[in-house]
N, C-alpha and C positions, 0 to 999 in steps of 0.2 A: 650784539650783546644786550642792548635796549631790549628787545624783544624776549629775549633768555631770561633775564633778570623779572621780566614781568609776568612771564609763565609759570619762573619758580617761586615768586612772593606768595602766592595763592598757595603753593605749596608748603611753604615753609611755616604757614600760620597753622594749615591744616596739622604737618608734624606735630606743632607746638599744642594745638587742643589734645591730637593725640595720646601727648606727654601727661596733656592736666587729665585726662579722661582715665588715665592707668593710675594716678596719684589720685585721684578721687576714691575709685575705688578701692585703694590700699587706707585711706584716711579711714571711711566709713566703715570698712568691717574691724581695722584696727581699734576703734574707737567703742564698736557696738559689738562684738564677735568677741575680740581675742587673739591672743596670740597662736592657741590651738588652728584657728579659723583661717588664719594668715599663711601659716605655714601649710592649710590644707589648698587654700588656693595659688598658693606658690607650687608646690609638687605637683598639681593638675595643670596649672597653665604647659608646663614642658611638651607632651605629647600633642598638644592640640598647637602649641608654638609650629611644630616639625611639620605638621599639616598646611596648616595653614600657607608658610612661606611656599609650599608645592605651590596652594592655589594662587601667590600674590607673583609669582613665576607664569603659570598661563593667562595671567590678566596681564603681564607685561608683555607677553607675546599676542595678544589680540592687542595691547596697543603700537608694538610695533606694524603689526600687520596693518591696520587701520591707518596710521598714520602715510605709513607709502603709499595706501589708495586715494587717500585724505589728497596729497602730494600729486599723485599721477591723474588727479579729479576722475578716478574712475568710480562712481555710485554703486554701480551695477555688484562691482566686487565688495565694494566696504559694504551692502547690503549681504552678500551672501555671507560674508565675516560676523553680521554684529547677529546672523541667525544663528550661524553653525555655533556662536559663543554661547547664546542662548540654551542651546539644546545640551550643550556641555554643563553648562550648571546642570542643571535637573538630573541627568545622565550621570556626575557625579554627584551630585549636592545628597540626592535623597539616600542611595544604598552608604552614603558616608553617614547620614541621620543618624541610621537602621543602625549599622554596623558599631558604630564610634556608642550608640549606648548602649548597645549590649556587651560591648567588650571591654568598658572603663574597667571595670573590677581585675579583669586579666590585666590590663595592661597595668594598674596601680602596685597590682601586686609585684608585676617582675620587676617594678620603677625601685620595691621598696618601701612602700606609702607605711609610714606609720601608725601602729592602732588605732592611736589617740586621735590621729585626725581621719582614720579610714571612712565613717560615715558622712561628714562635710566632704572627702576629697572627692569620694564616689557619685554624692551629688550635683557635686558642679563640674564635674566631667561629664556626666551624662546630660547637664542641664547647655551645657558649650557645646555637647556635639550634637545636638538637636538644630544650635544656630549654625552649624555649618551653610547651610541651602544659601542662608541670606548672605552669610558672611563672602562664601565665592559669587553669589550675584553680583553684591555690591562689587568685589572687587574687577569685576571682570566691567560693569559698566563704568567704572572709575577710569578702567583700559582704556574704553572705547572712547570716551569725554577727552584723555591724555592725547588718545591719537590723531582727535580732531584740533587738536591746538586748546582746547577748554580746560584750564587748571581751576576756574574759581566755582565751576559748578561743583567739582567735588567738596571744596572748603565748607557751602554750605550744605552741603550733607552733611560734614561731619559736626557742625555747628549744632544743628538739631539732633543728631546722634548724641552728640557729648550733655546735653542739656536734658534730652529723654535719660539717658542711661545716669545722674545724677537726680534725676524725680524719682524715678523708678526704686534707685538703688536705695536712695533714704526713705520712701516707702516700704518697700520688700526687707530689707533687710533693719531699719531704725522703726520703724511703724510697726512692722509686721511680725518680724522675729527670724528671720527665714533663713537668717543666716546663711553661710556659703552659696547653699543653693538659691536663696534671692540675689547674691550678686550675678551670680552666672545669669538667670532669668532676666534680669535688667538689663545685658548685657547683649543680651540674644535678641530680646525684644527691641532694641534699640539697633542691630543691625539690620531685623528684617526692614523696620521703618526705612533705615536709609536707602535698602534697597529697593523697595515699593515708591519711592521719592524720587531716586534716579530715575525710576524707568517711565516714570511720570512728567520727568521735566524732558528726557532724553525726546519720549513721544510727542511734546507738544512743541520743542528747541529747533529740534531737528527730526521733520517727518518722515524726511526722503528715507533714513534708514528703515524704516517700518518694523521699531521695533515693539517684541509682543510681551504680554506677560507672559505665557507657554510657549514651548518649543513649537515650530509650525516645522521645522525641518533640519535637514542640513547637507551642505558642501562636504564629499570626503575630502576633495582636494585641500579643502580651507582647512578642515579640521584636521589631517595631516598637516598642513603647516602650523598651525597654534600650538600641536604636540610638542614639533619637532623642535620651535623656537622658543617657547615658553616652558616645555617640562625642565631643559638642561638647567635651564635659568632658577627652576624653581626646587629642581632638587639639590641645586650647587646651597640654594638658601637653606634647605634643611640640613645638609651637612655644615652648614657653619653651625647652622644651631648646636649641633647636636657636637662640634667643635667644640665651645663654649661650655656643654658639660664637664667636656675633657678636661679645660683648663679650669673651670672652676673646681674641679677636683685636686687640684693641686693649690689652687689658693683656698682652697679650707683644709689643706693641710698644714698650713702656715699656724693656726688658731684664730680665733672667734675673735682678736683684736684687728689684727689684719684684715679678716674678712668683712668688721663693719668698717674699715677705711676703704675698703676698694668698693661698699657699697654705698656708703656718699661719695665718692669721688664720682660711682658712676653717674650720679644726678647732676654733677658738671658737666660732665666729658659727653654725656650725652646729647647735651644741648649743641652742639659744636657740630653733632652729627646730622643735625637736621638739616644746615645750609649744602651739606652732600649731596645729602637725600634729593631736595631740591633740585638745585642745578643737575644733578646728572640724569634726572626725570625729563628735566628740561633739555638737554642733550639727545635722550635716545629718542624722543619726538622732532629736534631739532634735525638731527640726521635719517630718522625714517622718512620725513616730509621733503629735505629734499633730496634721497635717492629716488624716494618714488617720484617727484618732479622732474628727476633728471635735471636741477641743479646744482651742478658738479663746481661751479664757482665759489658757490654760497659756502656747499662742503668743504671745500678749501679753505677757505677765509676760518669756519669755525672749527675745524677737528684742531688744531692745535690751541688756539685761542681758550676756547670754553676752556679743558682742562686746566689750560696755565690757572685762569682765573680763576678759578674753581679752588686750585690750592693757595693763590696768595690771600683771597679772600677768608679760605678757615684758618689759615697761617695769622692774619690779622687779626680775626676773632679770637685765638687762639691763645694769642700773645693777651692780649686783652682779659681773659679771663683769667689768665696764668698771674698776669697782675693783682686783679681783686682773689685771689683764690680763697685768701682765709678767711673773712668776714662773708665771704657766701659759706661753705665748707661750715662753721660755726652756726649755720641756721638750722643744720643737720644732727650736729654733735659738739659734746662741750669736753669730752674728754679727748687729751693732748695728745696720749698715746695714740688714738683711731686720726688723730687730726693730721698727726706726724705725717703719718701712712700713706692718707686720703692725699695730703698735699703734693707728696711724694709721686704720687700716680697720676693728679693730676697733672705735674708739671712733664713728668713724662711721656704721655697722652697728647699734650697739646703742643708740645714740639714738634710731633711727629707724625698728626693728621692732617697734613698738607699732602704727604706723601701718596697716603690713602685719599686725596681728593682728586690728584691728577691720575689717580692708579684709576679711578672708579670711574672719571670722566672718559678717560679713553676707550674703557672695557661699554660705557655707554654708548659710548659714539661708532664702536666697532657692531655691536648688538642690535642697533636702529637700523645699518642696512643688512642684518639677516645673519652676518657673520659670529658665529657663536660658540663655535666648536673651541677654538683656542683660547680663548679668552674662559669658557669654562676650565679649560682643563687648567689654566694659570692660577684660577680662583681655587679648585681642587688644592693646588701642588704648595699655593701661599699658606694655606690653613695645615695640610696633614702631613707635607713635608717640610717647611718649614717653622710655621708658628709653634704648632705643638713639639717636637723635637725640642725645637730650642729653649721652649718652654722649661722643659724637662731638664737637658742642660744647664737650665744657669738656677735651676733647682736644686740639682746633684751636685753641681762642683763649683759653685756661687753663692748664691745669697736667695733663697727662696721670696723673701720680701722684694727681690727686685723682679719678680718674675715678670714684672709688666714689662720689661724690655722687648720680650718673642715679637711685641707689636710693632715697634718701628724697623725692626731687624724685619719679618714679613711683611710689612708696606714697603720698605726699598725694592726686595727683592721682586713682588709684584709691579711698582712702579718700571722698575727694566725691563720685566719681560713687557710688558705693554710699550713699552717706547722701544722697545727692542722690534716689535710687531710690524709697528708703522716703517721703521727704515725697512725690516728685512721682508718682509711679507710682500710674494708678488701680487699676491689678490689683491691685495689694499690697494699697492702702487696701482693697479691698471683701474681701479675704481677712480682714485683721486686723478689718475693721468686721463682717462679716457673714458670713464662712467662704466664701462661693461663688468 
């Protein structure tokens, strides 16, 4: 657990600049833009959200892959892995360039995109999907750093990330005038850096990879694997996105008082999310490293352990924020009615992601040795058969303002089928029993 906890700090700080890097950007055009401006970069971010989780999906899958050869000290394979990843950027990155700026206007339109902001929203759609290249580089070398056991290389990428994309932004868009389209630009520009950084620390860290700036090739074999174990993973993240419209459509049917309580609440609840994120990063590296070692001991000792800890610790944090809730909650908003709301959601919310931390650490720990079919189809069936449903239910014949319930009623039910996994599953058994 020493080792877990010190894999995932690196990550958890990295989240946290993440967090200030998105609130920057919201300060700065709020402050210099407008509200037109705001709500133009809120409607654009959606489609390029959906994207992106695809590619933050085959970067988890080139980190699991990595990490079992990491694990089985085979070189020779984790070299033809961090090629074939390689040639997959480019292979995607560029015709998604092309693609994603000639089609913003289509895509704005069928989203809906309002007049008023149709020129900013078209800009910075087109100016985000130009960073695509960098944005999957980066994430895919992020992968490959995860798999080697390296969490704090990425931290300082995004250090200098966060720090470019805050000069940039109050240049481009406070200096310059450039409005939406400077944030998207600063934002771009400050990916490809990270990624031009990665592949410079990666080349000089660790040479034996021989990794290139260009494609020099690729493994079909490998790259059928990264599809097979990284697409499910990544398109399961787009349909939650795309989830999350769903239900947001129903909490802005409640009205505009509700809707600002669940949007400071979610600048609590968020934060809670990070220690997840963390640890279960540090899980699916934890168990790719030692299937691919064929340490079947180690796996034992931690497939139950991490999860437990994983949720007594957001449980603890949990409780702790549920405590101070109002005097943070009041940094956000001074009206009582949204505060009601926000408090309401938060207290609800932090009850019940403990659930979601054991649910997430398992579905990690099952993921790191290759097993991924069930554990997607769980992540499916918690969001579109139950969350949303229920959503709706206690909409219709309840109380719309409690809609936040769908989420602990969908973390239980995913927490079972996952602990349901381990006892009944014979794959698992004969891995934990016998490594095969």
């Amino acid at each position: 657990m020493k080792n877990i906890f010190l894999f995932a700090i690196p990550i958890v700080l990295g989240n946290i600049l993440q967090y200030l890097y998105t609130t920057v950007d919201t300060l700065v055009i709020g402050n210099y833009c407008g509200e037109t401006s705001q709500a133009a970069v809120g409607t654009s971010s959606q489609p390029v959200e959906v994207l992106s989780c695809v590619f933050l999906g085959i970067g988890t899958g080139v980190s699991i892959l990595v990490s079992q050869y990491a694990g089985a000290g085979d070189v020779a394979k984790m070299r033809r892995a961090v090629d074939t990843a390689t040639f997959f950027v480019f292979v995607c990155g560029i015709p998604l360039c092309v693609i994603g700026y000639f089609a913003a206007p289509l895509i704005l339109n069928r989203m809906g995109a309002p007049a008023d902001t149709w020129d900013a929203a078209v800009a910075y759609t087109r100016i985000v999907f130009l960073g695509a290249l960098g944005n999957i580089g980066y994430n895919m070398n992020a992968g490959i750093l995860r798999g080697m056991g390296d969490s704090k290389a990425s931290l300082w990428f995004l250090v200098v990330s966060c720090i470019a994309n805050i000069v940039l932004d109050l240049l481009f868009v406070a200096g310059l005038g450039m409005d939406a389209g400077g944030a998207a630009l600063s934002t771009t520009l400050a990916m490809y850096l990270s990624w031009i950084i990665s592949i410079v620390y990666i080349r000089k860290k660790i040479p034996d990879l021989e990794l290139s700036y260009f494609p020099k090739g690729f493994d079909r074999k490998e790259l059928k694997q990264i599809v097979m174990i990284g697409l499910p993973i990544g398109l399961n993240n787009s349909l939650y996105s795309l989830g999350h419209v769903a239900i947001q459509t129903l909490v802005n049917a409640q009205g505009s008082v509700f809707m600002a309580g669940n949007s400071v609440a979610g600048r609590v609840t968020g934060l809670t999310n990070i220690a997840i994120t963390a640890l279960s990063s540090a899980a699916t590296t934890f168990s790719g490293q030692n299937y691919g070692a064929a340490n079947f001991d180690r796996l034992r000792q931690g497939y139950i352990r991490i999860p437990v800890i994983s949720g007594i610790v957001t449980l603890t944090f949990g409780l702790c924020m549920i405590s101070f809730r109002m005097p943070i909650l009041r940094i956000f908003s001074r009206d009582e009615e949204v505060l009601m709301y926000a408090g309401r959601y938060v207290v609800v919310m932090l009850l019940s992601q403990w659930l979601f931390a054991i649910f997430n650490g398992i579905i990690c720990i099952v993921n790191g040795v290759g097993l991924i079919r069930y554990s997607t189809v769980v992540n499916i069936l918690m969001l579109w058969a139950v969350r949303i449903p229920s959503a709706h239910l206690i909409d219709r014949y309840f109380d719309g303002t409690y809609i936040m319930l769908c989420f602990p009623i969908s973390f239980s039910f995913g927490m079972i089928m996952m602990l349901g996994y381990y006892v009944f599953s014979k794959k698992w058994k004969e891995i934990i029993r016998t490594g095969l």
